[in-house]
N, C-alpha and C positions, 0 to 999 in steps of 0.2 A: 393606221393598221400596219402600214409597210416600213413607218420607220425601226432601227435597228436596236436595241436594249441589248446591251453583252453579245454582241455578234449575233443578232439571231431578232426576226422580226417582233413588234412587240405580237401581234395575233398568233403568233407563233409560240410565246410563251402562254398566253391566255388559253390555245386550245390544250395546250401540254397536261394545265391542270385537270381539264375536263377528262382529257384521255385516260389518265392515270387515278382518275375516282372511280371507286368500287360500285358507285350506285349509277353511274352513267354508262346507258347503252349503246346512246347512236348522237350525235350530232350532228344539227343542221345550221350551217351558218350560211345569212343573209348578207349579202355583198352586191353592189353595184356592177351590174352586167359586165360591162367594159372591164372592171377588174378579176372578173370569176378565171379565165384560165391563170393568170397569174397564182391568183392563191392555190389555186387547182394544181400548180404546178410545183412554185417554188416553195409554197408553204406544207400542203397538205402531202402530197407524194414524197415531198423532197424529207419532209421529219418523220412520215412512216404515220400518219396516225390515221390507224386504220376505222377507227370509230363514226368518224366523218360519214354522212352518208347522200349529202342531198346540199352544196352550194345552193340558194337559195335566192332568186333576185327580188333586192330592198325594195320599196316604195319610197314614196314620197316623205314621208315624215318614219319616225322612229313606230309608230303604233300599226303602220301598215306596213315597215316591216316583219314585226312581230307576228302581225296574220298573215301573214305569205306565207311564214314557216309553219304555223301552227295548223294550217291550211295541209300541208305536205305528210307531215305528220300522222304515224299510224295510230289510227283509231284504237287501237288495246292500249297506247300508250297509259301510263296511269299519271304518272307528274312528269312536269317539266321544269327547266330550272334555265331562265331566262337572264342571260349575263352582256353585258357591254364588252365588246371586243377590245378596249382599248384602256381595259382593267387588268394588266396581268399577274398583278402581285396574289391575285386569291388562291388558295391552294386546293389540290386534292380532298386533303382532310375535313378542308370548309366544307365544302361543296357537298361532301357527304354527312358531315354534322348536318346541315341544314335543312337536306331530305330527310334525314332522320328523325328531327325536331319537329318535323310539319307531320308527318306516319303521326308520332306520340302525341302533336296538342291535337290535332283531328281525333285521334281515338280518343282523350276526356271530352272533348266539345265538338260536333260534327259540324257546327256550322264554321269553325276557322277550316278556310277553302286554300290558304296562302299564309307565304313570310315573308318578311325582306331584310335583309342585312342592314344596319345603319351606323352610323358613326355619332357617339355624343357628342353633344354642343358643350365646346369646353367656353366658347366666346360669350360675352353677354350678346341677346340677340333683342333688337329693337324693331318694334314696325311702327315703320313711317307711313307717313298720309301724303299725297298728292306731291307735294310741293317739300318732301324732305323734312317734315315736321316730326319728332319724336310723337307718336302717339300713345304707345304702352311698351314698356318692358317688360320681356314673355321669361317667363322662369325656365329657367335651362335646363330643368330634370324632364320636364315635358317635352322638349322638343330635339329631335335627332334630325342627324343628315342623312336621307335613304342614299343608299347604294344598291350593288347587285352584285350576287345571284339573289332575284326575286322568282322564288317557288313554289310552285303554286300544280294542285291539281289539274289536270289536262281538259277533262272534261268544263270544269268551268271556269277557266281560264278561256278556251275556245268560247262559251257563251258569253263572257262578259265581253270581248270583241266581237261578237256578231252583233251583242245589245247593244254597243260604241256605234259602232257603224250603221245601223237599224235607225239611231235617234241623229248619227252626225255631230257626237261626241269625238272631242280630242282632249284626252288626257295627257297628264305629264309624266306617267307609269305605270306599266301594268297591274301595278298596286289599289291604283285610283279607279280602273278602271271596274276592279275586283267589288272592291267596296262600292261602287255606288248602285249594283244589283242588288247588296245586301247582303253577302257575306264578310265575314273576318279576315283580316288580314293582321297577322301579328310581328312585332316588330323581335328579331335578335341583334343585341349588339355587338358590332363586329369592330375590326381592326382600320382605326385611321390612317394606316399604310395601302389598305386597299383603294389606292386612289385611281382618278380616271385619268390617263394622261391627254390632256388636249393644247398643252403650253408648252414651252420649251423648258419653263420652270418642272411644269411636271414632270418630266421627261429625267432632268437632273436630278430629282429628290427619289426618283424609282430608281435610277445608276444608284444614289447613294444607297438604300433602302439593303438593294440585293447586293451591295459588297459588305454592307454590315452584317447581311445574313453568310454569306460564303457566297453570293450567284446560287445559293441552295434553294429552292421554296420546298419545303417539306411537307 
């Protein structure tokens, strides 16, 4: 979260684009106790973004973060748009296609409740058995890498985490979590620059990213 991308923290760049989308109202971001005046302080205060409204303290795994916030969250809310803090190449523009994409396929089909952003599978992708065995080669038009913003209506978004929690499920995405009550979750695909930085490789290929761009995200 706290390390530095062009002088400036990366969470710092991630909440920028939030701030600056026309479809986002308020922001609550989940943060580890120990770290909330910090971000409170040198991130949130210090860049002006007044949209923030409720630091949020994480749980234990990523999906009880998730309900922490969505916990907080005002009940008229209508969607929400669930992003990794340590994604900050995604932009305004996205952020707002993407709400706007989930409005338009819910009005043809009321049962798609969600979307998630994904990046195609440009690699061959193989799954192996136990022991590293080729077992089949999966055709690559079928299968994407999810990313985030995952967006998804408020109301049952909230109920697909209370029915996780209800059974003592842990999923790997709020996506997964979507779909196994039985709604739609549909995929758009996005930019393989929207990468999560957790390496030091990452790290360097998002410096490269945004000097190719100008340091602009537009």
């Amino acid at each position: 979260f706290f390390l530095h991308l062009y002088e400036k923290p990366i969470l710092a760049h991630t909440i920028e684009s939030f701030q600056k989308s026309k479809k986002i109202n308020e922001i609550f971001i989940t943060i580890a106790k120990e770290y909330q005046d910090f971000c409170k302080e040198e991130i949130v205060r210090k860049y002006g973004f007044t949209k923030v409204k409720q630091l949020v303290v994480g749980g234990e795994t990523r999906q009880d973060s998730v309900y922490n916030a969505l916990r907080v969250i005002p009940e008229n809310c209508r969607i929400v748009s669930v992003h990794d803090g340590v994604r900050p190449l995604i932009t305004a523009k996205e952020i707002d296609y993407f709400i706007n994409t989930l409005i338009s396929l819910n009005k043809n089909d009321p049962a798609v409740k969600g979307i998630i952003t994904a990046a195609p599978a440009y690699e061959t992708v193989k799954k192996i058995s136990d022991d590293s065995i080729i077992d089949t080669t999966i055709t690559r038009n079928l299968v994407c890498l999810a990313q985030t913003p995952q967006t998804f209506f408020y109301t049952e978004l909230l109920q697909a985490h209370e029915r996780a929690r209800d059974e003592n499920f842990i999923g790997t995405d709020d996506a997964g979590l979507v779909e196994r009550i039985g709604w739609k979750v549909k995929v758009v695909i996005g930019k393989r620059e929207n990468i999560k930085i957790t390496t030091p490789l990452d790290l360097f290929l998002a410096e490269l990213i945004m000097e190719r761009d100008g340091k602009n995200k537009k």
